[in-house]
MMTF fields as JSON, N, C-alpha, C and O atoms, coordinates in Angstrom:
{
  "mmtfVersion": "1.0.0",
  "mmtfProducer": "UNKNOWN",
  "numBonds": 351,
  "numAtoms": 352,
  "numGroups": 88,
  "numChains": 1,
  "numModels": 1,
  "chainsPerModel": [1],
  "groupsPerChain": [88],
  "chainIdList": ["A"],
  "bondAtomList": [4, 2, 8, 6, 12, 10, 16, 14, 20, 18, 24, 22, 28, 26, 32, 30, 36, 34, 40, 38, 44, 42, 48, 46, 52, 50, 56, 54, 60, 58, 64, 62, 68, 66, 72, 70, 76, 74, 80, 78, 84, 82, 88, 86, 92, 90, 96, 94, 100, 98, 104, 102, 108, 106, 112, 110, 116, 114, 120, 118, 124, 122, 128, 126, 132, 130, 136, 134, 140, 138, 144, 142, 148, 146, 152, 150, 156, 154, 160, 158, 164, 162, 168, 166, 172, 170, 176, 174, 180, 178, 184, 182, 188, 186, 192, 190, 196, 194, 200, 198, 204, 202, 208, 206, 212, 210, 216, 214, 220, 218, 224, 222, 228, 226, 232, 230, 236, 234, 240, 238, 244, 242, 248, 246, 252, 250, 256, 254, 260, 258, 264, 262, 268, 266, 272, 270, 276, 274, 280, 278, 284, 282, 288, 286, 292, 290, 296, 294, 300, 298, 304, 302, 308, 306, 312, 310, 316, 314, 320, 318, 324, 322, 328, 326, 332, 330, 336, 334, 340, 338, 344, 342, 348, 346],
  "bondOrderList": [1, 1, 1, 1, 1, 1, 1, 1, 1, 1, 1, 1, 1, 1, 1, 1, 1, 1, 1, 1, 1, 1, 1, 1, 1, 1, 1, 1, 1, 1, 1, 1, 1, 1, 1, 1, 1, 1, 1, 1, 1, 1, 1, 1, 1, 1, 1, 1, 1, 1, 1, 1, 1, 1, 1, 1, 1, 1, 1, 1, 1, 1, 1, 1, 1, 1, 1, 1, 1, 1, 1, 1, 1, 1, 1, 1, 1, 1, 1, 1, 1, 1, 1, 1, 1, 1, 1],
  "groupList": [{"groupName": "UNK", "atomNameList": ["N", "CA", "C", "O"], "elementList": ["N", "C", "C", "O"], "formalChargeList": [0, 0, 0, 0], "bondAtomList": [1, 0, 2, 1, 3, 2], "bondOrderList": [1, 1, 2], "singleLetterCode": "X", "chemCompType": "L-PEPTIDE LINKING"}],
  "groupTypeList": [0, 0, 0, 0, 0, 0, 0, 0, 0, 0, 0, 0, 0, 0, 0, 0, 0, 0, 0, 0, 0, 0, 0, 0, 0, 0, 0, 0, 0, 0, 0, 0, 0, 0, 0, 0, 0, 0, 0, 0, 0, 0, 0, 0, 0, 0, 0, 0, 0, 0, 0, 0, 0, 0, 0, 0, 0, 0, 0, 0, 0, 0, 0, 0, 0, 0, 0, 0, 0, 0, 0, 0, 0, 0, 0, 0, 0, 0, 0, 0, 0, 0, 0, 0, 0, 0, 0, 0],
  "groupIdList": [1, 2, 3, 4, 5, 6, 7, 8, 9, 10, 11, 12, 13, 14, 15, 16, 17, 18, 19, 20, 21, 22, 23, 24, 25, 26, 27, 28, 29, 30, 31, 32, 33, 34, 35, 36, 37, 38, 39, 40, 41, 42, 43, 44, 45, 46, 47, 48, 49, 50, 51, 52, 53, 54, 55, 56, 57, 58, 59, 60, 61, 62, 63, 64, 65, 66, 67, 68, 69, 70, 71, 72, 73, 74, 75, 76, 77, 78, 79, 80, 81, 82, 83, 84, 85, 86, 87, 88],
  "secStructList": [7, 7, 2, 2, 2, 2, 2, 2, 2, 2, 2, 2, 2, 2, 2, 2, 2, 2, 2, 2, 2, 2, 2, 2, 1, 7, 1, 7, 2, 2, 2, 2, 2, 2, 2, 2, 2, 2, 2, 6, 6, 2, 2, 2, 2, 2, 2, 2, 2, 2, 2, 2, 2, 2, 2, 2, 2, 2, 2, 2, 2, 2, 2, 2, 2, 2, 2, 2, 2, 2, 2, 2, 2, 2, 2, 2, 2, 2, 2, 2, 2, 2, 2, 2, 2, 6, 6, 7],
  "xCoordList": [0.852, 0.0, 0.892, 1.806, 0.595, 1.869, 1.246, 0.083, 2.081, 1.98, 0.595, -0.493, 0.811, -0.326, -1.59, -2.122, -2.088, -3.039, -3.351, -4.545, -2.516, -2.954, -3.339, -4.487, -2.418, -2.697, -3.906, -4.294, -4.772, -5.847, -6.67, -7.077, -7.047, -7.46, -7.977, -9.183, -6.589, -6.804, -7.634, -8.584, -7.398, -8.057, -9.523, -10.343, -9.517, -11.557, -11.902, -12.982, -11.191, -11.805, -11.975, -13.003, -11.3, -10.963, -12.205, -13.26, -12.084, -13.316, -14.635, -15.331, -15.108, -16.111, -16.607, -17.365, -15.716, -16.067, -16.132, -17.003, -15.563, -15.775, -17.115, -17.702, -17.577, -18.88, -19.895, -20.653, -19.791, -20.697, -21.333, -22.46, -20.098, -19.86, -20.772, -21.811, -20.294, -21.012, -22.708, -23.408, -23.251, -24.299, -25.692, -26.787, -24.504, -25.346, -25.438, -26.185, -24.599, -24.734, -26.013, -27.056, -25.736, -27.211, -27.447, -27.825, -27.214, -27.205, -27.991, -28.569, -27.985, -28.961, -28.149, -26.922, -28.916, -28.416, -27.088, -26.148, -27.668, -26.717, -25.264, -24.197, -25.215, -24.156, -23.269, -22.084, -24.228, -23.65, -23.2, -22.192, -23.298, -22.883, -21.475, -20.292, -22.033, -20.47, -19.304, -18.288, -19.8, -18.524, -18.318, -17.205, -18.859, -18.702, -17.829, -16.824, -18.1, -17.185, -15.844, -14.857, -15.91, -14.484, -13.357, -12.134, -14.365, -13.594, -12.751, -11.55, -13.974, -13.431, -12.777, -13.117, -12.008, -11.17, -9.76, -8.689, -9.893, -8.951, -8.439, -7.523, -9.358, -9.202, -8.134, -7.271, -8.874, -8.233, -6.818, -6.019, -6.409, -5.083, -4.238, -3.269, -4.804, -3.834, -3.779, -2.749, -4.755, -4.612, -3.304, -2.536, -3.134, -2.429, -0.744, 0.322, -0.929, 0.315, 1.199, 2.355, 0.167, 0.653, 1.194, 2.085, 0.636, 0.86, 2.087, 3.063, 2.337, 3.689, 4.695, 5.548, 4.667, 5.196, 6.127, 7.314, 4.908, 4.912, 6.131, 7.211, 5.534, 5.989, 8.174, 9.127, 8.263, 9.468, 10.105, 10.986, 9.676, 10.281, 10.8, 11.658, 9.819, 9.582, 11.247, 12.32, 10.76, 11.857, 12.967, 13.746, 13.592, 14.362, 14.986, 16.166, 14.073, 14.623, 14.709, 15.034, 14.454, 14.939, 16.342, 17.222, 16.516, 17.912, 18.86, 19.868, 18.934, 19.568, 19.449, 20.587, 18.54, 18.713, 19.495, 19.987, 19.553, 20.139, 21.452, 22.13, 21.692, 22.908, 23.908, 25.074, 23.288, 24.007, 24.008, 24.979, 23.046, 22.712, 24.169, 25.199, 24.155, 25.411, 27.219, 28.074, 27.291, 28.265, 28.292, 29.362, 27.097, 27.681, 27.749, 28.337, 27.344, 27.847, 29.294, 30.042, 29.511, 31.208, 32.049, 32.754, 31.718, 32.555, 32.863, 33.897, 31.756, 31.515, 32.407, 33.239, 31.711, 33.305, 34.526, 35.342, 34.586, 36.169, 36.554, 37.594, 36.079, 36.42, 36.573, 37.696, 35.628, 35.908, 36.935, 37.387, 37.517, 38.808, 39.874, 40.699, 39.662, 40.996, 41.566, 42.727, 40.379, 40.249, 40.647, 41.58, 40.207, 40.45, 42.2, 42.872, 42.772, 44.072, 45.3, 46.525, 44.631, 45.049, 44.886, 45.539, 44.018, 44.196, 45.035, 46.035, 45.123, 46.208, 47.861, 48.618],
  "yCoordList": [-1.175, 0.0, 1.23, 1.349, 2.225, 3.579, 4.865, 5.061, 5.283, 6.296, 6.842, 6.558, 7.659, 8.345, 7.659, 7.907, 7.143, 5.768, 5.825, 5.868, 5.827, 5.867, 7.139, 7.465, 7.77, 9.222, 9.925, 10.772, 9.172, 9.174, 8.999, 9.966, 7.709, 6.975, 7.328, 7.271, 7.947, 7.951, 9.597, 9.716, 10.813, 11.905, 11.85, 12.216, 11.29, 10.697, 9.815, 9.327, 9.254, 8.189, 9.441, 10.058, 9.868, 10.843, 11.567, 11.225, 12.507, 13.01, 12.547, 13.238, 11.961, 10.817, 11.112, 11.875, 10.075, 9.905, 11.248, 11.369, 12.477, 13.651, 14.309, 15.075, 13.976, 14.319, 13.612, 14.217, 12.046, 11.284, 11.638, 11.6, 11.962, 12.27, 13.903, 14.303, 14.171, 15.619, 15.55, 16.054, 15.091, 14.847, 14.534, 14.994, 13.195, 12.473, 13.08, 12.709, 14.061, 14.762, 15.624, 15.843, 16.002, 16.668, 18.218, 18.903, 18.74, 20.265, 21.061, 20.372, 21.747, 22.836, 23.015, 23.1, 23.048, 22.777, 24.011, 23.985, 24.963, 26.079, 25.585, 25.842, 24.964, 25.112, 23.468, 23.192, 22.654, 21.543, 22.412, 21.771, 22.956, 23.592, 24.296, 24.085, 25.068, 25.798, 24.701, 24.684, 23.852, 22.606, 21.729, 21.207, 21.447, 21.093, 22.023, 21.522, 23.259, 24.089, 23.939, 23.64, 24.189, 24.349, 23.127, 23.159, 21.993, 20.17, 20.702, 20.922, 20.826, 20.791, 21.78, 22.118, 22.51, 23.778, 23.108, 23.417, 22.474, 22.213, 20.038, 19.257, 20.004, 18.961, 18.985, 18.28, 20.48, 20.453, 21.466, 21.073, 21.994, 22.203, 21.328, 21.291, 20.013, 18.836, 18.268, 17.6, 18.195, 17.655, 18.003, 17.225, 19.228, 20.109, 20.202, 20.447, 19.918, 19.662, 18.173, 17.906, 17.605, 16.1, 15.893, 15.098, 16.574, 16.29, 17.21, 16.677, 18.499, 19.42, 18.415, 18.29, 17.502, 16.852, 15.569, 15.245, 15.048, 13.856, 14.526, 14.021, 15.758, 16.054, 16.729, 16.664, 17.234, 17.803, 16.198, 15.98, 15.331, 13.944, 13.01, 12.128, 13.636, 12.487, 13.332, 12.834, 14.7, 15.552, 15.296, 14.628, 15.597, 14.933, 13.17, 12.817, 12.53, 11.078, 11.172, 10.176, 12.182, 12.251, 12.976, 12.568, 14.05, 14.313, 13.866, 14.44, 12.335, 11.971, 10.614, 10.226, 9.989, 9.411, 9.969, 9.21, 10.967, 11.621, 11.929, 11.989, 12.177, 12.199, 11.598, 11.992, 10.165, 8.417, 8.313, 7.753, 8.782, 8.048, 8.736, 8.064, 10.187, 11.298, 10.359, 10.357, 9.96, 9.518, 8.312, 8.212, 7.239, 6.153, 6.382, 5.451, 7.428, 7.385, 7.961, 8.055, 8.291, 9.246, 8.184, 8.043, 7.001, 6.139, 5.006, 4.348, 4.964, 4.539, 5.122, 4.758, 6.235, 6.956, 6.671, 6.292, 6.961, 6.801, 5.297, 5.185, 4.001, 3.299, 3.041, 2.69, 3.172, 3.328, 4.405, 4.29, 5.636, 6.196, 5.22, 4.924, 4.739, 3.998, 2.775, 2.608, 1.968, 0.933, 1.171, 0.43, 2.255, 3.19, 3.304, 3.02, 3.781, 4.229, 3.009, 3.118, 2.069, 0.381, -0.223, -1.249, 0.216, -0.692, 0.361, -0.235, 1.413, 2.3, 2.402, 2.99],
  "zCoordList": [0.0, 0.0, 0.0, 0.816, -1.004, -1.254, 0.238, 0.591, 0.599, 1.555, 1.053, 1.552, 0.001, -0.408, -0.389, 0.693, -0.874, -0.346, 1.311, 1.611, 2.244, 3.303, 3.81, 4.113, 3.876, 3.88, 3.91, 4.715, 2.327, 1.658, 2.654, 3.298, 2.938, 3.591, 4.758, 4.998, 6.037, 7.314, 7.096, 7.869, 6.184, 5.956, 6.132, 6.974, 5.081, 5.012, 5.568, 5.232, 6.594, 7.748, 8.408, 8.129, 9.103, 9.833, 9.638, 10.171, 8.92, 8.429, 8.3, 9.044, 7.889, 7.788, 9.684, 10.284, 10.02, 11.934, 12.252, 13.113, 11.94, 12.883, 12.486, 13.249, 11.248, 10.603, 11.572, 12.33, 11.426, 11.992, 13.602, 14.095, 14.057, 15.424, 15.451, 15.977, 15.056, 15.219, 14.91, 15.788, 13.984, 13.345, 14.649, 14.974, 15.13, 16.39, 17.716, 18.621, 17.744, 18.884, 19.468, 18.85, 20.615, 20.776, 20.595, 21.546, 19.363, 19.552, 18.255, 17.414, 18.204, 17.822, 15.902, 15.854, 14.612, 13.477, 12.912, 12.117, 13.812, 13.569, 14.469, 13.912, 15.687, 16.339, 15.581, 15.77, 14.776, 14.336, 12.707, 12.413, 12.112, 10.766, 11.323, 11.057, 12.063, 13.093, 12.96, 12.265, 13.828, 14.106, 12.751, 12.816, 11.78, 10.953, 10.066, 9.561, 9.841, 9.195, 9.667, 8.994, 10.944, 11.579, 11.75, 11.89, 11.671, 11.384, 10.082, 9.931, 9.132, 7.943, 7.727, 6.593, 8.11, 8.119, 8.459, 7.936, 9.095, 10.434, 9.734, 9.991, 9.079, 8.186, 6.939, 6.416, 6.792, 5.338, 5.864, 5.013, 6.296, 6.959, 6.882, 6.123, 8.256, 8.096, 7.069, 6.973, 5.799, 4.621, 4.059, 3.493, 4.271, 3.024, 3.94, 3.376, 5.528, 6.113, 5.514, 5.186, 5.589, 5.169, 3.568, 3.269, 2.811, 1.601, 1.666, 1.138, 2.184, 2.207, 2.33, 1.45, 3.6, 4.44, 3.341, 3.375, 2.37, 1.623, 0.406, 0.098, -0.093, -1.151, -0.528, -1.305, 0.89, 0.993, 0.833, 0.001, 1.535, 1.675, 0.455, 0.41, -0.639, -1.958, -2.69, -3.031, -2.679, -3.55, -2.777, -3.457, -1.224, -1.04, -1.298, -1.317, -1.427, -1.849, -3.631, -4.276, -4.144, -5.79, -5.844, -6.601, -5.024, -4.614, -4.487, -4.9, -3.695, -2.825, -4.142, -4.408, -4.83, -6.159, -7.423, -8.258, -7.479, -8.375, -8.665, -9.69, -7.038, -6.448, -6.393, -6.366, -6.363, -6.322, -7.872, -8.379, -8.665, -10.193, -10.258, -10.222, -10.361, -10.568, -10.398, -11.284, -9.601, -8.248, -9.361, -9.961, -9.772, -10.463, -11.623, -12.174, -12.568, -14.052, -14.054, -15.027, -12.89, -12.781, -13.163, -14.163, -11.56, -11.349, -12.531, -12.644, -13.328, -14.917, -16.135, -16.966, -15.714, -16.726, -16.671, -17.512, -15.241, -14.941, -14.916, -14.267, -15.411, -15.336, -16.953, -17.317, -17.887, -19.293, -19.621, -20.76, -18.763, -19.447, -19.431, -20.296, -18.141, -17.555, -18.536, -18.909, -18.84, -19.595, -20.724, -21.033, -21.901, -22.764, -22.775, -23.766, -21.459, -21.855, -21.181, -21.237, -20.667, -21.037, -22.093, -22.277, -23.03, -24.072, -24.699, -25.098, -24.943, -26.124, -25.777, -26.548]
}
């Protein structure tokens, strides 16, 4: 299962239950719209923390791939010069 997928997942569970929860409670339609706004405010925040979160992490591990790809076409090179000026 990919991060994002869960991520997914635990958001709109999350959500979902704080809806449900609120719904069943005992209060007045205006003070349940209130709390519902403010879930979903406060929902979509952490949404947008998590995905920040996903995306600094992902670009760092392409960095840090790139880095190594970099590091082994060197060590590639430098093994075809070498080879190169053994055979001449």
């Amino acid at each position: 299962m990919s991060i994002g997928k869960f991520v997914t997942g635990f958001v709109i569970g999350g959500a979902v239950g704080a809806v449900i929860g609120i719904l069943l409670a005992p209060q007045s339609g205006e003070e349940t719209r209130e709390i519902i706004g403010e879930n979903a405010k406060i929902a979509y925040k952490k949404a947008q923390d998590t995905v920040k979160d996903i995306q600094e992490k992902a670009d760092d591990a392409v960095g840090e791939i790139k880095q190594k790809g970099d590091e082994i076409i060197s060590k590639i090179q430098g093994m075809i010069d070498k080879n190169k000026e053994a055979e001449a």
